[in-house]
C-alpha positions in Angstrom: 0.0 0.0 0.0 1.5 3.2 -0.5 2.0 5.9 1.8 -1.0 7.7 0.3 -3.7 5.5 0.8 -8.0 6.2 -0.1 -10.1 5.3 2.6 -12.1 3.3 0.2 -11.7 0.2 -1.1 -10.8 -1.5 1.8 -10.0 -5.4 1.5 -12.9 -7.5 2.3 -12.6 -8.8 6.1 -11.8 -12.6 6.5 -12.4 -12.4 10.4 -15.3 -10.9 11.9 -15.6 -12.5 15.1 -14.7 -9.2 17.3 -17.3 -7.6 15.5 -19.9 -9.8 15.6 -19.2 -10.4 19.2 -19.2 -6.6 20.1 -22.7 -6.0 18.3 -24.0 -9.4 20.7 -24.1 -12.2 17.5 -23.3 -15.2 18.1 -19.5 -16.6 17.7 -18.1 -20.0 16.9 -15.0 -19.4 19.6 -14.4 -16.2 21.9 -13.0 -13.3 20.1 -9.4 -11.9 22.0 -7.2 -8.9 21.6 -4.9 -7.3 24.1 -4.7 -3.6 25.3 -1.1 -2.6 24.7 -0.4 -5.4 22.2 1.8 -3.0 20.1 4.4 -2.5 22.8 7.8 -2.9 24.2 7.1 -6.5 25.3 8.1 -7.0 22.2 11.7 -6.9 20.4 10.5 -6.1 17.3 8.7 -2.9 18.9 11.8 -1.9 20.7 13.7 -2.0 17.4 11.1 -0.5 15.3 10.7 2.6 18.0 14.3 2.6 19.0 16.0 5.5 17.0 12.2 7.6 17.6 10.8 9.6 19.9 7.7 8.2 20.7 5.6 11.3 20.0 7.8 11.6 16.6 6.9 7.8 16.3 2.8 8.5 16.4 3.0 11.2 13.5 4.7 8.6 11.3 1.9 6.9 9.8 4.4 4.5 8.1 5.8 3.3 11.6 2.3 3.6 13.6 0.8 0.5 10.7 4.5 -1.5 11.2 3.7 -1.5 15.2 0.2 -1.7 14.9 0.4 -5.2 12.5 3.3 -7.1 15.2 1.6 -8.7 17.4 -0.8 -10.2 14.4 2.4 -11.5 12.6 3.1 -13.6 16.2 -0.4 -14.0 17.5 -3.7 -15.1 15.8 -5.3 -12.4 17.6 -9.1 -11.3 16.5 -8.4 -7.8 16.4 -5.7 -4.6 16.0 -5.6 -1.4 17.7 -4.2 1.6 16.3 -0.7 2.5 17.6 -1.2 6.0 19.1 -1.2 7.7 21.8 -4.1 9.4 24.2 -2.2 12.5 24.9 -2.4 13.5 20.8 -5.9 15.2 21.7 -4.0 17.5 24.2 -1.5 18.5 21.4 -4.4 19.1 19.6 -5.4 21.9 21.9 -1.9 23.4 22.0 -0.6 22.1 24.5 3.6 20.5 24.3 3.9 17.3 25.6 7.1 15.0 25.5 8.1 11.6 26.4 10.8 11.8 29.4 12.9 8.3 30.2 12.0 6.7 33.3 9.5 9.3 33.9 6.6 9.2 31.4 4.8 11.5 29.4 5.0 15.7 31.0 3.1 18.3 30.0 5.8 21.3 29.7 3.0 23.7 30.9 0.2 22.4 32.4 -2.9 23.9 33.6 -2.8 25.6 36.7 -5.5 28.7 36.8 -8.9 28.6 35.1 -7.5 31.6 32.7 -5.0 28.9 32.0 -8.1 27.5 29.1 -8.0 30.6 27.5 -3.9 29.2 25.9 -5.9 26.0 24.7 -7.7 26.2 20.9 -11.3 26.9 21.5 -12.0 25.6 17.9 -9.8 22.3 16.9 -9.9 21.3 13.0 -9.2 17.7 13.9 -7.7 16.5 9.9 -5.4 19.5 10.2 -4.0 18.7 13.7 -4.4 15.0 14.2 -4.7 14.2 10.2 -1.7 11.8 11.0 -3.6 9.2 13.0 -6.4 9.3 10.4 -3.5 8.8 7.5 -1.8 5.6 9.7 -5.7 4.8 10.3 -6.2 4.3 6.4 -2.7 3.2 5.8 -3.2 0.0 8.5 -6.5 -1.0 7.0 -5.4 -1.9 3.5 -2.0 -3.2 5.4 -3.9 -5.5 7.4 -5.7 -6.8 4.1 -9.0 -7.8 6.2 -7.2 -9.9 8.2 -8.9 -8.7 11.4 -10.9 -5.6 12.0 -9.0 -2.2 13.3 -9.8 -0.7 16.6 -9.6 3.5 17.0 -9.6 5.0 20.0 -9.5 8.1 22.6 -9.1 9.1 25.9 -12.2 10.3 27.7 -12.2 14.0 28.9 -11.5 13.1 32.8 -8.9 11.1 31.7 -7.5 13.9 29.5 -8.0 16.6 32.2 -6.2 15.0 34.6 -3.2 14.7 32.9 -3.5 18.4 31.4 -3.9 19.3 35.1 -1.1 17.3 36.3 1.5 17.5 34.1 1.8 13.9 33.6 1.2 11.0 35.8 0.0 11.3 39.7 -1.0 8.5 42.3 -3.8 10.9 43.8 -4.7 13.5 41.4 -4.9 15.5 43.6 -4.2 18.8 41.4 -7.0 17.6 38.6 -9.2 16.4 41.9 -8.4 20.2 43.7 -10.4 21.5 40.1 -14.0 19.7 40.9 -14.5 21.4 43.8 -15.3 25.0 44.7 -12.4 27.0 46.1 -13.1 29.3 49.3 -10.9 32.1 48.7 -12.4 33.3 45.0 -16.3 31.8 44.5 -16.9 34.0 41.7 -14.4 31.5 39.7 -15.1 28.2 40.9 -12.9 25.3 39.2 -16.4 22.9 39.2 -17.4 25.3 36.2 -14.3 25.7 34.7 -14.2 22.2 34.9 -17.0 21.2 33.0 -15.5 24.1 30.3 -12.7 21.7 29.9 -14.6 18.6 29.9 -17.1 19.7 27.5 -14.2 21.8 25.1 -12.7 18.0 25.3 -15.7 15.9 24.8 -16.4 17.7 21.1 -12.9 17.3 19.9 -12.9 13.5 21.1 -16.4 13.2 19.3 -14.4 14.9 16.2 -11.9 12.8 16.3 -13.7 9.6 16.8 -15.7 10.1 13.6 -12.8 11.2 12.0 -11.2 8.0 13.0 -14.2 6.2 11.3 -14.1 8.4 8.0 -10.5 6.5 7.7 -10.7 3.5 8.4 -11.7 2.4 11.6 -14.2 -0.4 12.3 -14.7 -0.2 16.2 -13.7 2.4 18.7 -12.5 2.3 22.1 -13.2 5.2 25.0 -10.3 4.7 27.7 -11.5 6.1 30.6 -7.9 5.3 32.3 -8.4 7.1 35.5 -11.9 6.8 36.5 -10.4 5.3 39.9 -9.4 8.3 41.1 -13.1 9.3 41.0 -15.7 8.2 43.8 -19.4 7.5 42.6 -20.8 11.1 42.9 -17.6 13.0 41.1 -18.1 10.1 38.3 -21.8 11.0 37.7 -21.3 14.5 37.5 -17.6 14.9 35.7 -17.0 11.8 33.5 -20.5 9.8 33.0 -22.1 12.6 31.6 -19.3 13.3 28.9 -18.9 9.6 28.1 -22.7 10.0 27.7 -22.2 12.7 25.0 -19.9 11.3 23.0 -21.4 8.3 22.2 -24.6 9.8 21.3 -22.8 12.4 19.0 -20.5 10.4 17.7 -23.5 8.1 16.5 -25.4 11.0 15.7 -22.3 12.3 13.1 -21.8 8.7 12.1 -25.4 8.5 10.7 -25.1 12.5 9.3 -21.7 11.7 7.4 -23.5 8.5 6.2 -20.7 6.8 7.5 -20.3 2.9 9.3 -22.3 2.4 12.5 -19.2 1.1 14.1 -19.2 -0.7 17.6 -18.2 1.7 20.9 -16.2 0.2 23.7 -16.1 2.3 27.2 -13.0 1.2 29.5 -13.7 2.7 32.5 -10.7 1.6 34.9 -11.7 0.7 38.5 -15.2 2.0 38.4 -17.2 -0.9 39.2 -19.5 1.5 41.0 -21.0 2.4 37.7 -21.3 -0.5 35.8 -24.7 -0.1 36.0 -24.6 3.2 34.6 -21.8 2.4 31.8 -23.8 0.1 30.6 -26.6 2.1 29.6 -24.2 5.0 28.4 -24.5 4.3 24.8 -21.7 1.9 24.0 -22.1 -1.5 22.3 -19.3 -2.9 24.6 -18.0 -2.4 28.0 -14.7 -3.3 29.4 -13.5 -4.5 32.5 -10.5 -4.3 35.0 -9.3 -7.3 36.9 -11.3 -6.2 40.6 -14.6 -7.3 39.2 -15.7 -10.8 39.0 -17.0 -11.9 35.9 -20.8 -12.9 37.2 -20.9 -9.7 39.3 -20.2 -7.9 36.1 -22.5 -10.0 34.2 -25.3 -9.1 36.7 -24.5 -5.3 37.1 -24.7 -4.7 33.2 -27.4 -6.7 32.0 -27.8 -9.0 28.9 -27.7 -5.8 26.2 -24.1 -5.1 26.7 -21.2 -7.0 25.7 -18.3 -7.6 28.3 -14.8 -7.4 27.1 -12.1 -8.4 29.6 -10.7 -8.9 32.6 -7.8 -11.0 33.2 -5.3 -10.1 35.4 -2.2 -8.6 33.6 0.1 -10.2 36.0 -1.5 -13.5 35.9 0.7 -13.8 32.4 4.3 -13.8 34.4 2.5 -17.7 35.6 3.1 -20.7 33.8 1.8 -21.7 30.5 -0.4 -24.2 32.0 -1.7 -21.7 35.1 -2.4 -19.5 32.2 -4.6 -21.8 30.4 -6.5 -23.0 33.4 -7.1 -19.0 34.6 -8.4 -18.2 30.7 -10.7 -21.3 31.4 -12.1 -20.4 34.7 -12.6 -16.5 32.8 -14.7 -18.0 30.2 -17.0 -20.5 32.7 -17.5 -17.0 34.1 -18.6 -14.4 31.6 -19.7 -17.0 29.5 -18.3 -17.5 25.6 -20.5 -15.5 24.1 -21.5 -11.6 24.1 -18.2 -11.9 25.4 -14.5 -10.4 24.1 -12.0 -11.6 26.2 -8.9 -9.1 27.1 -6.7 -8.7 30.0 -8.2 -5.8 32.5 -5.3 -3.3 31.8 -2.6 -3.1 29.0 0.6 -6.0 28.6 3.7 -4.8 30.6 6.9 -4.2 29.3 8.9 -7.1 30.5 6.0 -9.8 29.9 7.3 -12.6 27.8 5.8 -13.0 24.0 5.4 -16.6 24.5 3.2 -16.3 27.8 1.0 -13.7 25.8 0.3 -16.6 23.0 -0.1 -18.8 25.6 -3.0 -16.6 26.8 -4.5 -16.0 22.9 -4.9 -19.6 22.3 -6.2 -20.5 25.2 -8.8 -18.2 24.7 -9.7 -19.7 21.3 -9.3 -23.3 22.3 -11.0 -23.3 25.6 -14.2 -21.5 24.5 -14.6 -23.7 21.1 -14.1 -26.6 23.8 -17.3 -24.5 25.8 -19.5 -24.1 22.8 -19.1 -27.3 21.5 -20.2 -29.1 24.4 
């Protein structure tokens, strides 16, 4: 495919289990794909990204399909995710973020006053500033030559916001936290509002960029809600349920407008098994789960009109082969094989072993055939 690629015309897709699975059809085995699959668990990835910087790495549409299509040249996994990052919606607004060793992603200025949102673009044309994921978008599809479908994705606006707030990565958000709630010395400009100013200025590029996503290529999409933990029950209904609301509805609602694909939503709300209930009602086809949650209390939380996608342990795959198998076995009797997508409940780690990670894939698809057969 060359670097130019029409989003039209795409191969005809061979696999359509994680599909069909997402939208609540029946499947002959248990589709399985793995948060973080493109990653430096494997050599190849460290090779590919080794001479990049890694934001320098997601504008290069031509390295973003080579990471993206890895771990489907080792693992006969029944979906791909876009190689990205979440952070490329707050470049999108102006802000600099870099990569720093042993430290993570930093925001060189993050927000610290509410006239702080004034520096951000009130207005983002999302093919001008994030054109690049779109182009890698397109680029993978015809790559992948309907091998399995391709996943697009975003961070949700609490998610964003905290790390805007931060600077980067915090065990309490406390800074982000210190925003939803009304400050004593100055009422007349209470963070709560200026809060939902950032949340909502978020939610509509996300929407944006979702459907953009779509327009290229993309045949499911994937909300990561990454730090809904920090969150208890109330803060979630008023500054992230309401937003993850939105942007399913719109983004359905520009789908349908643009006369584009009806694609599949997945919302991955990280430790917020307090609203389950509510997440599943939120407008998304799918919900994912973390690793806290048994399977039948998920089950029971969310109903029978929701897919569940998840929720094994991450560590589980430093085990054995075999303990691997017989935990993937134990998952299935729980959620049951089908309106099911199994996953792990957070993304592969960097020092996780290939081989443990096929381990886990096949034992997916063997176990649950065994299941449906008998």
């Amino acid at each position: 495919c060359p670097l130019v690629c029409s989003p039209k015309g795409f191969p005809r897709l061979k696999n359509d289990m994680f599909l069909r699975a997402a939208r609540g059809e029946e499947t002959e085995h248990t589709p399985v794909w793995c948060m973080r699959q493109a990653g430096r668990y494997l050599p190849e990835f460290r090779e590919t990204r080794a001479a990049q910087d890694f934001f320098t790495t997601c504008r290069s549409p031509k390295l973003c399909c080579e990471l993206t299509l890895q771990p489907l040249r080792r693992f006969p996994l029944d979906a791909a995710i876009i190689f990205s990052d979440i952070l490329v919606v707050p470049q999108a607004l102006g802000m600099e973020v870099v990569m720093v060793p042993g430290k993570g992603p930093t925001f060189t200025e993050p927000l610290k006053e509410v006239e702080d949102l004034l520096k951000l673009r009130q207005k983002v044309d999302v093919t001008a500033e994030l054109g690049y994921v779109f182009q890698a978008i397109t680029l993978t599809r015809h790559s992948l030559e309907g091998r399995v479908p391709l996943i697009g994705f975003s961070g949700a606006p609490w998610t964003l916001m905290s790390y805007m707030v931060e600077g980067g990565g915090s065990n309490t958000m406390a800074k982000a936290k210190s925003w939803l709630y009304p400050k004593a010395k100055s009422w007349l400009s209470r963070p709560p509002e200026a809060s939902h100013r950032l949340l909502r200025l978020l939610a509509d590029v996300v929407t944006d960029y979702l459907v953009g996503q779509v327009a290229a290529g993309a045949q499911a999409l994937q909300l990561f809600e990454s730090h809904a933990g920090h969150l208890g029950p109330e803060q979630f209904q008023d500054f992230a349920l309401p937003y993850i609301r939105d942007i399913a509805q719109a983004v359905k609602r520009k789908l349908k407008e643009g006369a584009l694909p009806l694609v599949p939503m997945i919302i991955f709300a990280k430790d917020a098994h307090y609203a389950l209930h509510d997440l599943a009602r939120a407008g998304y086809e799918v919900v994912g789960l973390d690793w806290t949650i048994r399977p039948q209390e998920a089950r029971a939380q969310t109903g029978k009109d929701v897919t569940l996608q998840g929720n094994l342990d991450p560590c589980a795959l430093y085990a054995p082969k075999e303990k691997i198998g017989e935990l993937v076995k134990k998952m299935l009797e729980g959620f049951g094989t089908q309106r099911y997508i199994a996953n792990l409940g957070h993304g592969l780690y960097p020092d996780m072993d290939p081989e443990h990670v096929g381990a886990f894939v096949e034992a997916v698809h063997a176990h649950s055939r065994h299941i449906n057969k008998h």
